[in-house]
mmCIF file of the N, C-alpha and C atoms, coordinates in Angstrom:
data_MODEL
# 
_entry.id   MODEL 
# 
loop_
_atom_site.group_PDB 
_atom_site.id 
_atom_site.type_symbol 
_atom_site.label_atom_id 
_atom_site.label_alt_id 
_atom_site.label_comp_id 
_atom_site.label_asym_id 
_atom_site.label_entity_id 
_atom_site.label_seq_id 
_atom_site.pdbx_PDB_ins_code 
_atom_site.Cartn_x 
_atom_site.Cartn_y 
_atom_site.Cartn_z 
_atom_site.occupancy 
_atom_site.B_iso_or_equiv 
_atom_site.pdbx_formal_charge 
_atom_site.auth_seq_id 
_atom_site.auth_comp_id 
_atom_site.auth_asym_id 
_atom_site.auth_atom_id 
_atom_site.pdbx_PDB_model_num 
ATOM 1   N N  . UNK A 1 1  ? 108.933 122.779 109.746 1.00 0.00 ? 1  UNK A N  1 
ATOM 2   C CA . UNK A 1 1  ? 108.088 122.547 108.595 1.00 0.00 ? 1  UNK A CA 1 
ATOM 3   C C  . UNK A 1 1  ? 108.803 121.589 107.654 1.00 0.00 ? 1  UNK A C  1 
ATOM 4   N N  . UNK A 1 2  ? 107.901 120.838 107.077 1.00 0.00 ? 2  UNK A N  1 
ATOM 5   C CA . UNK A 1 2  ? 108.684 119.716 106.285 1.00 0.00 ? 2  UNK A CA 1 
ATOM 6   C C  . UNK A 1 2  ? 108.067 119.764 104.916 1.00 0.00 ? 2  UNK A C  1 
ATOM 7   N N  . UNK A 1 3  ? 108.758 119.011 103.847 1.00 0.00 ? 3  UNK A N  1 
ATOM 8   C CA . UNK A 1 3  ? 107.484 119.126 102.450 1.00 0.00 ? 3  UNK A CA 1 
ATOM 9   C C  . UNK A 1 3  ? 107.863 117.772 102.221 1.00 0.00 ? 3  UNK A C  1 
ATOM 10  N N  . UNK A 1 4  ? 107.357 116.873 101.621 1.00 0.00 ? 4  UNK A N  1 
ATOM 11  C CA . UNK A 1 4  ? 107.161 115.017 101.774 1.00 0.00 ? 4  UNK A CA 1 
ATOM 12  C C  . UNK A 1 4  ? 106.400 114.915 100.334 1.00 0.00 ? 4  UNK A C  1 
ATOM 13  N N  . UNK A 1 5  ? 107.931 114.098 99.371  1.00 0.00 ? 5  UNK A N  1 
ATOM 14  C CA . UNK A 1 5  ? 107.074 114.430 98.018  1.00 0.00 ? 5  UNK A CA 1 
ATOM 15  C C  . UNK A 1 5  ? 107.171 112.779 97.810  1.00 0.00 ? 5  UNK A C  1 
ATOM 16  N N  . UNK A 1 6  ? 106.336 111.912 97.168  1.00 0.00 ? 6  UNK A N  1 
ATOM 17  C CA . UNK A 1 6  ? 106.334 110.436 96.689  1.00 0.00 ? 6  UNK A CA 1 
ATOM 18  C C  . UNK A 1 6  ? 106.922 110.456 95.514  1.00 0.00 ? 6  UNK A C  1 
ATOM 19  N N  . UNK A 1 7  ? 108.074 109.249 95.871  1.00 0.00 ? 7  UNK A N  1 
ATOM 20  C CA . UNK A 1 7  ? 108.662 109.124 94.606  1.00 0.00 ? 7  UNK A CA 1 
ATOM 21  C C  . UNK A 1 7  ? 108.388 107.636 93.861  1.00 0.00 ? 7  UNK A C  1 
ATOM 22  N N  . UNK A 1 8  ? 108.406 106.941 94.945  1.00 0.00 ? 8  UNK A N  1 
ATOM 23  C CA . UNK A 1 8  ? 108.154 105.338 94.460  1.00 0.00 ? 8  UNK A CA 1 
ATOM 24  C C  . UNK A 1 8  ? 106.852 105.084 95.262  1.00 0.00 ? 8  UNK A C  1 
ATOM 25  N N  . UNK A 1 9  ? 105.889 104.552 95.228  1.00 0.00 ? 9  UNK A N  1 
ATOM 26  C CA . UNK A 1 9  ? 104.800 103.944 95.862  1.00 0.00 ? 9  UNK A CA 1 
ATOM 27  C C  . UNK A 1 9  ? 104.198 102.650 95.071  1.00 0.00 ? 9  UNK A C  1 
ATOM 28  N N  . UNK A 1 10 ? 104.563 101.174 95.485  1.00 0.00 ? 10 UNK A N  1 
ATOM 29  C CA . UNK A 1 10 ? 104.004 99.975  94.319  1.00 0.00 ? 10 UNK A CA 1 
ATOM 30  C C  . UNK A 1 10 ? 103.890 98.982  95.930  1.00 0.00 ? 10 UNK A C  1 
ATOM 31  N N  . UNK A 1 11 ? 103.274 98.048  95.001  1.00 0.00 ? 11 UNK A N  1 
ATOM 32  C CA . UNK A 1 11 ? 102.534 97.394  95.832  1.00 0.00 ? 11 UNK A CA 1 
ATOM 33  C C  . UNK A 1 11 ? 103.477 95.791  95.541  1.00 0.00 ? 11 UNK A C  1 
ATOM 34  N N  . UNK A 1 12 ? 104.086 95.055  96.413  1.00 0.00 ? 12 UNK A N  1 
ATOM 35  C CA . UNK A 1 12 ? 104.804 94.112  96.358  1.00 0.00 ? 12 UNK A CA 1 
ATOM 36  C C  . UNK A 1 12 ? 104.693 93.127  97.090  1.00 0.00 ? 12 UNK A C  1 
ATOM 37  N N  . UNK A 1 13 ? 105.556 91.996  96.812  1.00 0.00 ? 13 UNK A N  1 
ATOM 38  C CA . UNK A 1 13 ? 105.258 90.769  97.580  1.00 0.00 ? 13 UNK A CA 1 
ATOM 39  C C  . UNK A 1 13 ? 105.343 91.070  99.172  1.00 0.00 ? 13 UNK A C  1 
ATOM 40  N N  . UNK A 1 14 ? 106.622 91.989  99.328  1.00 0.00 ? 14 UNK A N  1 
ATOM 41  C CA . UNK A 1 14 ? 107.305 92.087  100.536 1.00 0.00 ? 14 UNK A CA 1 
ATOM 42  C C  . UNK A 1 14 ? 105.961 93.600  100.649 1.00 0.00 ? 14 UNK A C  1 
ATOM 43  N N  . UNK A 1 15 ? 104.668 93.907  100.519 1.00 0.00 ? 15 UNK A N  1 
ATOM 44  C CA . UNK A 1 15 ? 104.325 94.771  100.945 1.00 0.00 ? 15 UNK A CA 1 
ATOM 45  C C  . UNK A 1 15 ? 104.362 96.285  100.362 1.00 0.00 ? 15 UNK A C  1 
ATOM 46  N N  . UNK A 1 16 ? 103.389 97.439  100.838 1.00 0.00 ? 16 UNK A N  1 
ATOM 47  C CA . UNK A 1 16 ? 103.758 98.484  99.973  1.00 0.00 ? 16 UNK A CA 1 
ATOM 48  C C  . UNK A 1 16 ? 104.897 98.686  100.430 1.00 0.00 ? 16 UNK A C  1 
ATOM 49  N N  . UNK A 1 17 ? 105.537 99.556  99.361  1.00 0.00 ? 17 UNK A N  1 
ATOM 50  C CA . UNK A 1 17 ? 107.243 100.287 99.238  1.00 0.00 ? 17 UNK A CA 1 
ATOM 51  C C  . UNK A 1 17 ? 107.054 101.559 98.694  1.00 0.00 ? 17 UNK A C  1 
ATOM 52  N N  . UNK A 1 18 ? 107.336 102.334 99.478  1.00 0.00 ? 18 UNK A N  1 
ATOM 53  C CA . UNK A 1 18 ? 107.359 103.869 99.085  1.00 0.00 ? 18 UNK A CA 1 
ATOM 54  C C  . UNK A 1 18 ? 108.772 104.491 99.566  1.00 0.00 ? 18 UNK A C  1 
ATOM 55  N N  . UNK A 1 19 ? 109.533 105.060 98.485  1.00 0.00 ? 19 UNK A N  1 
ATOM 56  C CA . UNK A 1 19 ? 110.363 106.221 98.338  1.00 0.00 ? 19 UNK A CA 1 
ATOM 57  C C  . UNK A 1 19 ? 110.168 107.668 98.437  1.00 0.00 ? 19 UNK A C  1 
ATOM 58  N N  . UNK A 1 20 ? 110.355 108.295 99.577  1.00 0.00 ? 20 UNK A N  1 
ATOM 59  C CA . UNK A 1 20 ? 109.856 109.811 99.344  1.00 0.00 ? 20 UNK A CA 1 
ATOM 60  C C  . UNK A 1 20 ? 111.187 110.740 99.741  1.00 0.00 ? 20 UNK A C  1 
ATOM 61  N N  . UNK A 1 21 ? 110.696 111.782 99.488  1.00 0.00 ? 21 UNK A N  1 
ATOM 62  C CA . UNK A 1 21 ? 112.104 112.697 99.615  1.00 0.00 ? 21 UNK A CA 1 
ATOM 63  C C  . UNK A 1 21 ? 111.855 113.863 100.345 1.00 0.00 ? 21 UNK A C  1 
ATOM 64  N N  . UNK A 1 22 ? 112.288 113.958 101.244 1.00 0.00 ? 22 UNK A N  1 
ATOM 65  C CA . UNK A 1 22 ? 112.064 114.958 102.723 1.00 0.00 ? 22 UNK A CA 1 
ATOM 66  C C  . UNK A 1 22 ? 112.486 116.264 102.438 1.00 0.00 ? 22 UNK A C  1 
ATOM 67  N N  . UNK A 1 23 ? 111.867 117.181 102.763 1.00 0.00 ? 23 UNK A N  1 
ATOM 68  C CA . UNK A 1 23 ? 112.765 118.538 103.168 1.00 0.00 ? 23 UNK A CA 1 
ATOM 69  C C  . UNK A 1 23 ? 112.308 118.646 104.204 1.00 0.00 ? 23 UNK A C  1 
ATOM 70  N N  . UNK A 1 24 ? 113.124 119.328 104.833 1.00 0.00 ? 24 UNK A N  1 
ATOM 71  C CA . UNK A 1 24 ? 112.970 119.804 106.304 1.00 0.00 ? 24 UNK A CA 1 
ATOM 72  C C  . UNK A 1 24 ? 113.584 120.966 106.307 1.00 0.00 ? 24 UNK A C  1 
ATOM 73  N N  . UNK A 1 25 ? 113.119 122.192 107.220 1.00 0.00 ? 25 UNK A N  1 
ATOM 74  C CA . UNK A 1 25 ? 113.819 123.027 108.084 1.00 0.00 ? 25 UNK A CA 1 
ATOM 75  C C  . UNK A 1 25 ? 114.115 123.085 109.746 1.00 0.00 ? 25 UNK A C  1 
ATOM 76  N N  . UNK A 1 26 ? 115.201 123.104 110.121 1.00 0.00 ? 26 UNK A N  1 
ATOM 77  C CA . UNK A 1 26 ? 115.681 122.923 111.163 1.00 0.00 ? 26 UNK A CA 1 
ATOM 78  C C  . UNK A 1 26 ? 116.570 123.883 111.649 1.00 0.00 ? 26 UNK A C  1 
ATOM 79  N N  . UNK A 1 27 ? 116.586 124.460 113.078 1.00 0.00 ? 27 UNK A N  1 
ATOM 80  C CA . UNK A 1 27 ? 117.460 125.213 113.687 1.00 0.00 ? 27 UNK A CA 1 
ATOM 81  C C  . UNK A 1 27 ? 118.561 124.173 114.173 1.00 0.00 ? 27 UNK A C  1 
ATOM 82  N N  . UNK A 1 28 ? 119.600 124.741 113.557 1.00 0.00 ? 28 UNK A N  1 
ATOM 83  C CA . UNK A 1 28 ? 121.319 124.815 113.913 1.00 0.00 ? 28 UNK A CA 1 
ATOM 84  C C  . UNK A 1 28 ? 121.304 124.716 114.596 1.00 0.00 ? 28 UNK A C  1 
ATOM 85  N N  . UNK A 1 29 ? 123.013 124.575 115.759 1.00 0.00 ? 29 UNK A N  1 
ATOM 86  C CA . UNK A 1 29 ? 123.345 124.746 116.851 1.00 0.00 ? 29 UNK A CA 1 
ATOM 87  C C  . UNK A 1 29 ? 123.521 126.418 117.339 1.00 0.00 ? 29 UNK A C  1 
ATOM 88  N N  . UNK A 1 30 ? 123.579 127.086 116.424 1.00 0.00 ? 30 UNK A N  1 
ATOM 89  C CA . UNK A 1 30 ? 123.261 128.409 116.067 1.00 0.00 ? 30 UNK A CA 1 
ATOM 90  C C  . UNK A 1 30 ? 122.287 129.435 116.411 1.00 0.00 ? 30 UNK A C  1 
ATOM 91  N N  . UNK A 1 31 ? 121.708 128.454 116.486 1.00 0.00 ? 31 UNK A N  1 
ATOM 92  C CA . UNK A 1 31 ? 119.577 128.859 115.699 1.00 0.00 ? 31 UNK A CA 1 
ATOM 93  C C  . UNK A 1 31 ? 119.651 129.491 114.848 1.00 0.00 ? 31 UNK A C  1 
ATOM 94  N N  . UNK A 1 32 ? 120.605 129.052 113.761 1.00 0.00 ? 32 UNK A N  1 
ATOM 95  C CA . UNK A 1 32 ? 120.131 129.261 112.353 1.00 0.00 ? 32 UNK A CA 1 
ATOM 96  C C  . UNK A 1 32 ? 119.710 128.407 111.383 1.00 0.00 ? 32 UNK A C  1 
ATOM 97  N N  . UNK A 1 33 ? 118.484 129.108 110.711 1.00 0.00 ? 33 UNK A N  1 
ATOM 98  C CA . UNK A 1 33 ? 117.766 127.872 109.894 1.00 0.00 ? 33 UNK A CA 1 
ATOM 99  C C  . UNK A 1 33 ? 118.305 127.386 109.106 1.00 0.00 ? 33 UNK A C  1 
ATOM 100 N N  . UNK A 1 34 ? 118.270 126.169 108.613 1.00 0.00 ? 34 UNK A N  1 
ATOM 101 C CA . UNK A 1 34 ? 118.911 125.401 107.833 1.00 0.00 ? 34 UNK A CA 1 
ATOM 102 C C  . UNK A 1 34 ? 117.900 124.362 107.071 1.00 0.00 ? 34 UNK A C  1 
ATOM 103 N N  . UNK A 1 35 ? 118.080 124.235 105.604 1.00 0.00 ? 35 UNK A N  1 
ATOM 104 C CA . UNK A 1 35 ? 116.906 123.241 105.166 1.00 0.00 ? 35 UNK A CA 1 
ATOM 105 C C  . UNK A 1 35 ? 117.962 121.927 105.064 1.00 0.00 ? 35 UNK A C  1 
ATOM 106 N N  . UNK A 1 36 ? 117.607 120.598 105.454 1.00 0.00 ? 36 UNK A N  1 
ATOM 107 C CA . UNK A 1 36 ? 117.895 119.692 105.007 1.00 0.00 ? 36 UNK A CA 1 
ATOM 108 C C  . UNK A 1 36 ? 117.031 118.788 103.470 1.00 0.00 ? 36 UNK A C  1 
ATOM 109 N N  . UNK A 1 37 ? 117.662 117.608 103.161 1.00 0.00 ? 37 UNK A N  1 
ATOM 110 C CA . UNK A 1 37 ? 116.717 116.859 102.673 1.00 0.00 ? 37 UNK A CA 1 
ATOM 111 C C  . UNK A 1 37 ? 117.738 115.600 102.831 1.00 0.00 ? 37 UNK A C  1 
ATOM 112 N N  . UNK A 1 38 ? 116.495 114.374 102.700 1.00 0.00 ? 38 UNK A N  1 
ATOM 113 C CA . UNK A 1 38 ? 117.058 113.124 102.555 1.00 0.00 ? 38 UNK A CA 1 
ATOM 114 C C  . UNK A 1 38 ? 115.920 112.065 101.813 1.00 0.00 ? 38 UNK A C  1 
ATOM 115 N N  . UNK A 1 39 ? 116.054 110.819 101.820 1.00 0.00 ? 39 UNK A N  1 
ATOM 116 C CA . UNK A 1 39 ? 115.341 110.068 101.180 1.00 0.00 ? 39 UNK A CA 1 
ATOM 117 C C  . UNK A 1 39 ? 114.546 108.824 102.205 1.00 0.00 ? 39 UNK A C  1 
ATOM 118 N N  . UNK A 1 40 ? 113.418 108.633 102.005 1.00 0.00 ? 40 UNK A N  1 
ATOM 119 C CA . UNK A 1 40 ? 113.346 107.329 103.086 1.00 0.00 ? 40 UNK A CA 1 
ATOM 120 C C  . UNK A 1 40 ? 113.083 106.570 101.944 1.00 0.00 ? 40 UNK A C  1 
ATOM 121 N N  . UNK A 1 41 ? 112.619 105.063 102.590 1.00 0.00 ? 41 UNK A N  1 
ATOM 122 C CA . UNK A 1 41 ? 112.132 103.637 102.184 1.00 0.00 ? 41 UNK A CA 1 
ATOM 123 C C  . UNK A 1 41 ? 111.284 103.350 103.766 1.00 0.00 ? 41 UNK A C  1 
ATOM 124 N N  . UNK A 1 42 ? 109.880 103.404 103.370 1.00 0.00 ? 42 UNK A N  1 
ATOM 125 C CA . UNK A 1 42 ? 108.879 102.645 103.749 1.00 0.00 ? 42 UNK A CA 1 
ATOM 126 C C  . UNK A 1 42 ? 108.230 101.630 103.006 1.00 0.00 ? 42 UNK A C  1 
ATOM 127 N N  . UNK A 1 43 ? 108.333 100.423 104.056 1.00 0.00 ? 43 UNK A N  1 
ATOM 128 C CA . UNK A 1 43 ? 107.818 99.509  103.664 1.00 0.00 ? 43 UNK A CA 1 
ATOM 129 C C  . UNK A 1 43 ? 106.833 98.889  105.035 1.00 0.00 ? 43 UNK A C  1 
ATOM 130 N N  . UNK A 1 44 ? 105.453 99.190  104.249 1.00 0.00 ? 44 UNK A N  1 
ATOM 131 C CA . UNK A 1 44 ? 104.110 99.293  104.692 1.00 0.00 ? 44 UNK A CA 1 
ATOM 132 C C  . UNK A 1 44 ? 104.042 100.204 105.961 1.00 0.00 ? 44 UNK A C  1 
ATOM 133 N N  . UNK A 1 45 ? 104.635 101.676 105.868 1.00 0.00 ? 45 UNK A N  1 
ATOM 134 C CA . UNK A 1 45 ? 104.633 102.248 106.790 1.00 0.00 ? 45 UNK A CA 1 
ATOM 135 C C  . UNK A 1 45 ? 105.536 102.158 107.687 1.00 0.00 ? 45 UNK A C  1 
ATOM 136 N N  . UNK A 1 46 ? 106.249 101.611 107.600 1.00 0.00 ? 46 UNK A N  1 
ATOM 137 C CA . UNK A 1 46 ? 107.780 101.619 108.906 1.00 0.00 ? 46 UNK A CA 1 
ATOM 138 C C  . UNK A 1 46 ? 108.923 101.911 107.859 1.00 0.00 ? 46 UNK A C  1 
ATOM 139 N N  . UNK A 1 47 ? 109.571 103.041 108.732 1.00 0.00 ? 47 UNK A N  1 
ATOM 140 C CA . UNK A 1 47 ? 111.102 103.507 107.933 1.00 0.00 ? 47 UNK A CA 1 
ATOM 141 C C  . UNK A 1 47 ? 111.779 102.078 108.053 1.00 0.00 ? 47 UNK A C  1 
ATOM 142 N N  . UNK A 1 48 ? 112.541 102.387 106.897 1.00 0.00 ? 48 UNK A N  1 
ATOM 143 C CA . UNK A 1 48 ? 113.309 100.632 106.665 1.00 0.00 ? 48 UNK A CA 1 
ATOM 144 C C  . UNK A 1 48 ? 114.830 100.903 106.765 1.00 0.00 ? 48 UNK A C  1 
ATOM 145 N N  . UNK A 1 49 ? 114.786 102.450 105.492 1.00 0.00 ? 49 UNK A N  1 
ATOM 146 C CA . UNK A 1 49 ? 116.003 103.019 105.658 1.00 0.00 ? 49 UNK A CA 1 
ATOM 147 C C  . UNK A 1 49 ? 115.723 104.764 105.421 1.00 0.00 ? 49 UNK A C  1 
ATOM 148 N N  . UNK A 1 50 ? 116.961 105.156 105.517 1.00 0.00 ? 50 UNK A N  1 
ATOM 149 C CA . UNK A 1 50 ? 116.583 106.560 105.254 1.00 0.00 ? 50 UNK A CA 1 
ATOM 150 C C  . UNK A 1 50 ? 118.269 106.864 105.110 1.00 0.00 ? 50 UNK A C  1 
ATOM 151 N N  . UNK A 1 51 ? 118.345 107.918 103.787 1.00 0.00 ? 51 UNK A N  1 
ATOM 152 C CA . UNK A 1 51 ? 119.817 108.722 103.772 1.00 0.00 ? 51 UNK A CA 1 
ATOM 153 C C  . UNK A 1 51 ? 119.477 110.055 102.439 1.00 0.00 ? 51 UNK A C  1 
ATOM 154 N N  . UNK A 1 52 ? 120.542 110.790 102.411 1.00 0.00 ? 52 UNK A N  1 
ATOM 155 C CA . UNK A 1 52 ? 120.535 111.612 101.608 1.00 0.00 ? 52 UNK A CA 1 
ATOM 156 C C  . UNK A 1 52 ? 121.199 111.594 100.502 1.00 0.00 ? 52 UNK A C  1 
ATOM 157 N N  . UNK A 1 53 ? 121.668 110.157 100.178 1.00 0.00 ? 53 UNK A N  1 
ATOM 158 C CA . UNK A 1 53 ? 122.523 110.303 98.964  1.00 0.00 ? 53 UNK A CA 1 
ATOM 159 C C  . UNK A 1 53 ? 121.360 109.290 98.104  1.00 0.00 ? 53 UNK A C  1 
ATOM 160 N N  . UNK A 1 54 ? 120.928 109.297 97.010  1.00 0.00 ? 54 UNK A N  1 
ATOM 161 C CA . UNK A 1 54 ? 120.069 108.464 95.888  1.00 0.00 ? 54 UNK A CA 1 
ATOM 162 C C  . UNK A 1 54 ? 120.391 107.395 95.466  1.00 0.00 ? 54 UNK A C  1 
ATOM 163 N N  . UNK A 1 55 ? 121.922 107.101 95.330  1.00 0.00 ? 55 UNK A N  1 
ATOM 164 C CA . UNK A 1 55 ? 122.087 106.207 95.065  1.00 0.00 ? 55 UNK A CA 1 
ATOM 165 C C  . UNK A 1 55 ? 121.847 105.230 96.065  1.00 0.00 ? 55 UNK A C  1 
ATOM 166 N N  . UNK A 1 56 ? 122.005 105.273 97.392  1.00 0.00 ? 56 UNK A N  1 
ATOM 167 C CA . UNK A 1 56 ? 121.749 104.262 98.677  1.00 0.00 ? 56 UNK A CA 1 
ATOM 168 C C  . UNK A 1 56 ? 120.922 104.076 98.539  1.00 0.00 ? 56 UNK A C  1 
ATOM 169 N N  . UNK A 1 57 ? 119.531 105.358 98.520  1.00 0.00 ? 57 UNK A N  1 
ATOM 170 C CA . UNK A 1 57 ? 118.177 104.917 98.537  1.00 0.00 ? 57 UNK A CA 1 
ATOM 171 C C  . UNK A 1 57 ? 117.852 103.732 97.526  1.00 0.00 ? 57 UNK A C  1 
ATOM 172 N N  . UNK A 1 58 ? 118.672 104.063 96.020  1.00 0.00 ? 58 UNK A N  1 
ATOM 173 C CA . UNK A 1 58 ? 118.093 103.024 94.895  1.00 0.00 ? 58 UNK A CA 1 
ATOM 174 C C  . UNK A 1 58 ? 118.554 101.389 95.495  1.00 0.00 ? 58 UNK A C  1 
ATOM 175 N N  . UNK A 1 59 ? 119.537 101.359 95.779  1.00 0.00 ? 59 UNK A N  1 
ATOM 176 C CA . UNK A 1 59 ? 120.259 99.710  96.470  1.00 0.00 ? 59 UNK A CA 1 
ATOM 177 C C  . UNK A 1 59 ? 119.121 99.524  97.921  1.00 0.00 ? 59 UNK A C  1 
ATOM 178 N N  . UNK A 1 60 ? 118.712 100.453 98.416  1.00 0.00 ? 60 UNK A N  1 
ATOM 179 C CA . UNK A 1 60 ? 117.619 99.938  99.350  1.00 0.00 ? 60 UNK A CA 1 
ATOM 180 C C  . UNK A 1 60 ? 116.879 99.400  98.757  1.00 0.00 ? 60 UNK A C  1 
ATOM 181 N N  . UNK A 1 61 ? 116.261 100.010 97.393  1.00 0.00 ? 61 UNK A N  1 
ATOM 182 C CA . UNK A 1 61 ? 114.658 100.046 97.304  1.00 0.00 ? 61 UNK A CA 1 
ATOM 183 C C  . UNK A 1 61 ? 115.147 98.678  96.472  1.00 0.00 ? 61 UNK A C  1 
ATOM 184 N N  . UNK A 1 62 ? 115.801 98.415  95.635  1.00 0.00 ? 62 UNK A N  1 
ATOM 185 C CA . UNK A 1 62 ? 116.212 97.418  94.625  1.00 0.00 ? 62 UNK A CA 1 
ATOM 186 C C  . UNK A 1 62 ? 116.083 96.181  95.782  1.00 0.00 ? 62 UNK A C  1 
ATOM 187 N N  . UNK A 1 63 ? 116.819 96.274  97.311  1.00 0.00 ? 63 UNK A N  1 
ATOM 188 C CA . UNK A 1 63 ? 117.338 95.236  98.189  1.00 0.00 ? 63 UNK A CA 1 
ATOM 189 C C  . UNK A 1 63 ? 115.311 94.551  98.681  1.00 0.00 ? 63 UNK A C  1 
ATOM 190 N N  . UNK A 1 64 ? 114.573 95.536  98.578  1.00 0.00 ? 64 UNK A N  1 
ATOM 191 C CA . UNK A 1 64 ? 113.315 95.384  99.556  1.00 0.00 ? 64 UNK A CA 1 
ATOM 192 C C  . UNK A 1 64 ? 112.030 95.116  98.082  1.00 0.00 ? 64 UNK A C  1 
ATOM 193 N N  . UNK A 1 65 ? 112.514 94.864  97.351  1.00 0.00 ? 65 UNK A N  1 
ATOM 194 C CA . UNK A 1 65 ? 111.551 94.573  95.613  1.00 0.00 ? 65 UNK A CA 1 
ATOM 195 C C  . UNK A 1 65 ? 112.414 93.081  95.335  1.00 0.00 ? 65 UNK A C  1 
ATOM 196 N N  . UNK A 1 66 ? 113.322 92.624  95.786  1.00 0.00 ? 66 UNK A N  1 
ATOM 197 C CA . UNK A 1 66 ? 114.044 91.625  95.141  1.00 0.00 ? 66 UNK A CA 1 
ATOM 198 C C  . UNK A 1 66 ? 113.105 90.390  96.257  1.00 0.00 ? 66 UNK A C  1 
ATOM 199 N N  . UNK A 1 67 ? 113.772 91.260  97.409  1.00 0.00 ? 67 UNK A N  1 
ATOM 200 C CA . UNK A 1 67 ? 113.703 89.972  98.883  1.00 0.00 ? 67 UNK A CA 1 
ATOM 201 C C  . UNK A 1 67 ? 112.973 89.269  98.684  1.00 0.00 ? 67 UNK A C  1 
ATOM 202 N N  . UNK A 1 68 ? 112.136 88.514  99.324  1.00 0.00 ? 68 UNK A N  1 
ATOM 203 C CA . UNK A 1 68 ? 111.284 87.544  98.662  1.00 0.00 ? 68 UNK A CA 1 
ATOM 204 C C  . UNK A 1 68 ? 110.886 87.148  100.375 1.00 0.00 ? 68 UNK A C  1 
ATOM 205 N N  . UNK A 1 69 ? 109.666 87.456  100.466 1.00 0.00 ? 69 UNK A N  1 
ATOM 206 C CA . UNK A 1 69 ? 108.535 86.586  102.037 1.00 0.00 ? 69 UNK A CA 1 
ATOM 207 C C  . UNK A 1 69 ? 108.513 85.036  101.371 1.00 0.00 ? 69 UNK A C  1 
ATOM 208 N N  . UNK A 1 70 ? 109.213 84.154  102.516 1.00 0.00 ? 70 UNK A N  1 
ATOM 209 C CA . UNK A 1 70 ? 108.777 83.115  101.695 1.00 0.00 ? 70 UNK A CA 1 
ATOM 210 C C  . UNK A 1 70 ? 108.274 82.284  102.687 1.00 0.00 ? 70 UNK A C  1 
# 
């Protein structure tokens, strides 16, 4: 089971860009449950990047709003 909350969603040169923030539950090597979370960057629907620390996500999302389609 996962919960998928929107954090960034705008509409840009390079396409939509959405930031969301994952939870997940997952069985261990254990089989014990364990919740994760992490962050993606979609841009127009394809993972671009994905990690669990915020600050990476922000230097993604900053790297994919700057770029420029030219």
């Amino acid at each position: 089971m996962s919960d998928v909350n929107v954090i960034v969603d705008v509409n840009s040169n390079n396409g939509n860009i959405v930031v969301q923030h994952v939870c997940e539950s997952i069985l261990d090597e254990y089989d014990i449950m364990r919740v994760i979370s992490y962050y993606e960057v979609l841009v127009d629907g394809v993972l671009k990047h994905k990690s669990s620390e915020p600050e990476d996500i922000m230097r993604a999302l900053g790297h994919y709003l700057v770029e420029d389609k030219a």
